[in-house]
N, C-alpha and C positions, 0 to 999 in steps of 0.2 A: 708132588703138588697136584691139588682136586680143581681142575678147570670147571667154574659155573658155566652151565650153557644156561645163554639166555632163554627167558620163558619168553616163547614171540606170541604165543596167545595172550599172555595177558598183559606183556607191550600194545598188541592190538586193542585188546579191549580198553585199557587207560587211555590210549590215542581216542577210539570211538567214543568214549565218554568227553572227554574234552572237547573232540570235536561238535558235542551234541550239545553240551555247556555253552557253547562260542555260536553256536545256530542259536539257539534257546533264548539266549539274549541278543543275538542279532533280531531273531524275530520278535521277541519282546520291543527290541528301539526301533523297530520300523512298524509295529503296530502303534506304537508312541507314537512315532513320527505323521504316521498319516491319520489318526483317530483323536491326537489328544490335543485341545485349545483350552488357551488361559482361560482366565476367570475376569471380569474387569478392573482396571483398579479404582481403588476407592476413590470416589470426587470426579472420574472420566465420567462419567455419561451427565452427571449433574454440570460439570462445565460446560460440552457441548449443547445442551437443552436451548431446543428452538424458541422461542419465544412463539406463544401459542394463541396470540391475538390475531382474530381474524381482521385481516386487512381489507376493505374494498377493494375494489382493480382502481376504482376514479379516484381513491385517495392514495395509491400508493405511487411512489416517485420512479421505483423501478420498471413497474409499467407503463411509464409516462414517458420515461425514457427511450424505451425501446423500439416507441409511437415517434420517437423526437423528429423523423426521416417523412413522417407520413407524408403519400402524395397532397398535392392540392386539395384540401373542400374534405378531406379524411379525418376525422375522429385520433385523436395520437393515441388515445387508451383506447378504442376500437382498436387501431392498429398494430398497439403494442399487443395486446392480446393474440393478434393474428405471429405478430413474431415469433414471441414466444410459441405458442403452440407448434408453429411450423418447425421451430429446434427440437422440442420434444420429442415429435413425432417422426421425425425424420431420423435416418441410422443412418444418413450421409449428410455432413457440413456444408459440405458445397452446396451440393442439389438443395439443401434449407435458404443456403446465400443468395443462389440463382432465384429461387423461387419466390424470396422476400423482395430480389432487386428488379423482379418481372413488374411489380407493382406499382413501378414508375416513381419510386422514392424520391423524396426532394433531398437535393445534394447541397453541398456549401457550395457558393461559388467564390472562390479562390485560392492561392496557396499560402498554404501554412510558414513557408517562410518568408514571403513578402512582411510578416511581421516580427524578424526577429532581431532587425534594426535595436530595437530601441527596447521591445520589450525583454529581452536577454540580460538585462542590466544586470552590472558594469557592463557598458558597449564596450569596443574593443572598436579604436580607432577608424582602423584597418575596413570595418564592416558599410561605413561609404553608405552607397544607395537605402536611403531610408524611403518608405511609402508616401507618399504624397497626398494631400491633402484631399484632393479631387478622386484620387485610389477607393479613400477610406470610405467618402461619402457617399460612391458607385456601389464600393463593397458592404453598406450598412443598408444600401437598398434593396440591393438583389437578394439580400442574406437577411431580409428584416421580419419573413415569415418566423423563419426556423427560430431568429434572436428572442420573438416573441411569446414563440411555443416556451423556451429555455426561461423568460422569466415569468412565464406563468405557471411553472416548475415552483415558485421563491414560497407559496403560498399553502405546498401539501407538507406537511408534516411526517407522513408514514413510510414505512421501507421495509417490503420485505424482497430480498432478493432472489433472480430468478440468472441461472445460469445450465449452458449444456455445452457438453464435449469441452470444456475448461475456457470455455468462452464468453464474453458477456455478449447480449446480446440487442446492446446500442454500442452505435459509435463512439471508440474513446475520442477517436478523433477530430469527429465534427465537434464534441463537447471544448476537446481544448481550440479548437479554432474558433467556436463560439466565445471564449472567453478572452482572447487575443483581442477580437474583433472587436469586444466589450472595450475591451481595456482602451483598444483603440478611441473606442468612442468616448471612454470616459477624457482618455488626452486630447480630444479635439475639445470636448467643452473646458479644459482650464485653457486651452490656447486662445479659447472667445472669452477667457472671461465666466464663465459659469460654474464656479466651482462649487457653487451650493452643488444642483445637479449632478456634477462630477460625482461631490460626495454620498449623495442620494446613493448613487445607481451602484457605487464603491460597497457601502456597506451593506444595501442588502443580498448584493453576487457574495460577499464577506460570510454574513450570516446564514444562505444556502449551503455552500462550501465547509463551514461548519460545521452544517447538520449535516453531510453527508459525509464526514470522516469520523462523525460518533455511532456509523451504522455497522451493521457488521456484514462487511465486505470482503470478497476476496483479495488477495494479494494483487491481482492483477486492476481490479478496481479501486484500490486504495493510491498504487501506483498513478494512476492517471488522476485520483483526485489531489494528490500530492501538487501536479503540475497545473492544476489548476489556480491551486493554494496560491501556488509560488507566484503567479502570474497576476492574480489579485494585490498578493500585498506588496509586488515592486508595482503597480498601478497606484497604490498607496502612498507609496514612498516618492512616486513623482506629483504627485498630486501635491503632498507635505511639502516637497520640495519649490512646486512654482506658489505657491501661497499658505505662508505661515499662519497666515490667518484663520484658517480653517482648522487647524488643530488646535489653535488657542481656542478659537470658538466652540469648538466641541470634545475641548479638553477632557472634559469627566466621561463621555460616553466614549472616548477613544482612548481613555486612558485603563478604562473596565474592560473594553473590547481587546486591548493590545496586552492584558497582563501575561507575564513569563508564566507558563506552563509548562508542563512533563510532558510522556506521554498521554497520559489522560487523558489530551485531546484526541488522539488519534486514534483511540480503544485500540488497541493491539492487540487487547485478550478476544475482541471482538472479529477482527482478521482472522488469527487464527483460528477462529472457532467457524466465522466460514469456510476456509480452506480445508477444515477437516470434513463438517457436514457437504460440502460438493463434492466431495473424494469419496468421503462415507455412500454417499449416494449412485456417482457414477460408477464408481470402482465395488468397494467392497461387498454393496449388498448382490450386484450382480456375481459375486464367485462364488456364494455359501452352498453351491450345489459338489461344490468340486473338495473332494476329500481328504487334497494333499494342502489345500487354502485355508488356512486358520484367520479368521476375519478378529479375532477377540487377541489373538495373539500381535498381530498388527497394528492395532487399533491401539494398545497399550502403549506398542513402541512409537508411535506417533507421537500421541499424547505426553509420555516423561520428555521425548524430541522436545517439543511447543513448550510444555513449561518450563524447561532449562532455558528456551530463549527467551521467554516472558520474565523469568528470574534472574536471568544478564543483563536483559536491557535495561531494570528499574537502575543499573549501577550508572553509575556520573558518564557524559559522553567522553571525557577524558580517559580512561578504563574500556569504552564498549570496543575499542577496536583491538586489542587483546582478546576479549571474550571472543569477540567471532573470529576471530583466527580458531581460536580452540574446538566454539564448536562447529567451524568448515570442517576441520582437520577430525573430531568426533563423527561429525551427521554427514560428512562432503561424500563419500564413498563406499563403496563394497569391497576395498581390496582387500582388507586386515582381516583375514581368516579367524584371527583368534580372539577378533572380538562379537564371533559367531557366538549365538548359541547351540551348542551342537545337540542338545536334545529334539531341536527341531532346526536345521541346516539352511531348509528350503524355504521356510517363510522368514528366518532370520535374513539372510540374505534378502526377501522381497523388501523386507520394512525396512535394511538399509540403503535400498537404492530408493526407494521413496523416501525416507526422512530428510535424502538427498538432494530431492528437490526441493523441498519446506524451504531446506537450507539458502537454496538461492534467494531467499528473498529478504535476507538480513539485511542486505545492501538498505532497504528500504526504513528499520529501523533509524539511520544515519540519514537520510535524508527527513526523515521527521524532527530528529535535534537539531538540522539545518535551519529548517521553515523555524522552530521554535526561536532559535538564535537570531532570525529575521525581527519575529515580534517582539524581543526584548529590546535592537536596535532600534526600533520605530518606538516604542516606548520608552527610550533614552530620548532620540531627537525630540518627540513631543515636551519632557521635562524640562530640556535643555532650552525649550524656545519661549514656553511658557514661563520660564524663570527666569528667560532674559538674560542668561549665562555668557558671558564675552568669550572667544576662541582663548583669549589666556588663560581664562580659571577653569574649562571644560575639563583637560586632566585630574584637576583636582577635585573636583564634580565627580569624576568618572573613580578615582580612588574609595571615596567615601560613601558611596550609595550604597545601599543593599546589596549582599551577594549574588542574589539571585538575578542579579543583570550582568554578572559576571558572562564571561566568554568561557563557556562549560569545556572547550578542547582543551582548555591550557590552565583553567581555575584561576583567572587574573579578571583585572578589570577590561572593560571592550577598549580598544584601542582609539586614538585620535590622530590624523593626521593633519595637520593644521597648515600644509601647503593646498591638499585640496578639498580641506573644510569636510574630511568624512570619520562616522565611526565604519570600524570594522574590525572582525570576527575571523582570525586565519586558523586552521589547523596544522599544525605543524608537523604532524605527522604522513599526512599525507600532502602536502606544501599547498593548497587549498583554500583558497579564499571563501569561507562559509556565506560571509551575509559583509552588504556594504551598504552605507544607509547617507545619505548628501544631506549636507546641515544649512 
């Protein structure tokens, strides 16, 4: 028997050739990796596109805004100019904070929960010490600069917005205690009797509110306009509530004002397209020098991100809370390696730790079908008072009307409870009292 002796030369050579195959496209995927970015997709840059009308500084609202603080005898859009520029300019937040707070800013004067008494509606028993009367009308004086700045806000029409380091730069805060304070003041004039004026002051903070949730805002300002929202239209609902006469009276323009809406009101497609352009801005354009950063490769994954959420939400609020399970569990994380792309590892992984933040902000879709479920309540009681409906025949009223005043978590009609004379809107999924409205 003929024993082969192995040929180890050219075992060696086949190993060195394979090993030079295995480099060859090793080095092939890492010149990929660090040289090669998408392409756009189609319809991305045509979505985000700024709106290209030059704004004034004295006509635009978010300069006005940012002014809202100004010292005594100060210019708010002088001021807000200065704000701004000072975030710009500055590569430290703080030192912007300090240097804006040196300027002797006018602050509220009181706290924000002295009024959550009442305006938190449904109170909760328990909640006791409400503000007094003598409270509100010390608090509507010492606070009546700022009040005044804020409704001379009602009158600009324009917005472009101005944000840095993921921050706005006015107060969400004084905004919503300015509106508390409102609210306050609109409850003091039905408690005298003035419910014209109530209604005045009601619906044009209504129609500002409005216009500043059709702008296109960040998530974080959209958020705070949300609680503004809410805080107006339970001011409305008690208003409706100590004088029925007032919505019969003004039945047609509150009956146009309150119709049930999507989101539509709230341009969502417009949020997002903030939240990408200030990202786009602070973040991306500052990487394009670094060679392992694919700015078009991210930029993509954002974008199919945002329209899958703008494509969920249009679904019935009964369904949304499925969708965002799915896409927390899709956009929430970076841990599922294998839903990498591994052609490029390292920016796959960047755009799903950031898609992951977008993600947090779904919570806020659900609170827009909140406030909506709100206006269709108030446009049920207005029906119901103007048509003189007796608490017997209100369920039956409530069965028959149009769908679209249905209670969207459960696709029924809105509820009646005829012990304490209210509709109301639960979600049962989350056991959730949506919107409660006193008849």
């Amino acid at each position: 028997m003929i024993t082969k002796i192995p040929n180890f030369k050219m075992i060696l050579k086949r190993t060195l050739y394979r090993v030079l195959i295995v480099l060859l496209l090793l080095i092939t995927w890492i010149a990929f990796v660090i040289y090669h970015d998408e392409s756009p997709d189609i319809g991305r840059d045509e979505f985000y596109a700024l709106n290209s009308k030059n704004i004034p500084d004295s006509q635009n609202i978010a300069v006005a805004l940012s002014g809202l603080n100004a010292p005594i005898g100060v210019d708010i859009i002088k001021h807000g100019q200065f704000v701004i520029g000072t975030y710009e300019q500055s590569l430290n937040n703080f030192i912007a904070k300090l240097t804006v707070e040196r300027t002797g800013e006018l602050s509220f004067v009181g706290n924000s929960n002295e009024f959550d008494c009442w305006s938190d509606f449904p109170v909760e028993e328990k909640k006791g010490n409400c503000i007094s009367e003598e409270r509100i009308k010390f608090l509507l004086l010492e606070n009546k600069v700022l009040l005044d700045r804020y409704t001379s806000l009602f009158d600009m029409t324009d917005w472009r917005g101005m944000s840095s380091n993921g921050q706005t730069h006015y107060s969400g805060q004084t905004l919503i205690n300015l509106n508390k304070l409102l609210a306050e003041e609109i409850k003091l004039n039905i408690e005298t009797g003035n419910y014209e004026m109530a209604y005045s002051k009601w619906l044009a903070n209504h129609h500002f509110i409005n216009h500043l949730l059709k702008q296109d805002t960040t998530a974080i300002e959209r958020a705070i306009f949300l609680v503004l929202d809410g805080i107006n239209l339970y001011s409305l609902e008690n208003l409706l509530f100590k004088s029925p006469e007032i919505g019969i009276k003004h039945f047609d323009e509150l009956e146009t004002t309150l119709k049930p809406t999507d989101l539509e009101r709230y341009n969502l497609a417009g949020m997002l397209r903030a939240d990408y352009n200030f990202f786009n801005t602070e973040f991306l354009k500052k990487q394009n020098q670094v060679a392992l950063f694919h700015p078009e490769f991210i930029r993509n994954r954002i974008y199919r991100a945002q329209m899958d959420l703008l494509n969920r939400a249009q679904k019935p609020p009964a369904t949304f809370s499925a969708s965002r399970l799915e896409l927390n569990k899709k956009y929430g994380g970076a841990a599922n390696v294998f839903a990498y792309n591994w052609l490029d590892p390292f920016n796959s992984f960047l755009s799903m730790r950031l898609t992951s933040e977008f993600a947090r902000n779904l919570h806020l879709v659900g609170a827009m079908h909140a406030k909506n479920v709100l206006i269709s309540s108030l446009n049920l009681s207005l029906q119901i008072k103007q048509q003189k409906i007796s608490p017997a025949n209100i369920k039956a009223f409530l069965n028959r009307i149009d769908k679209q005043y249905d209670c969207p978590f459960t696709n029924q009609p809105m509820q009646f409870d005829a012990q304490k004379n209210i509709l109301f809107c639960d979600n049962p999924e989350s056991k959730t009292r949506v919107a409660e409205v006193r008849l």
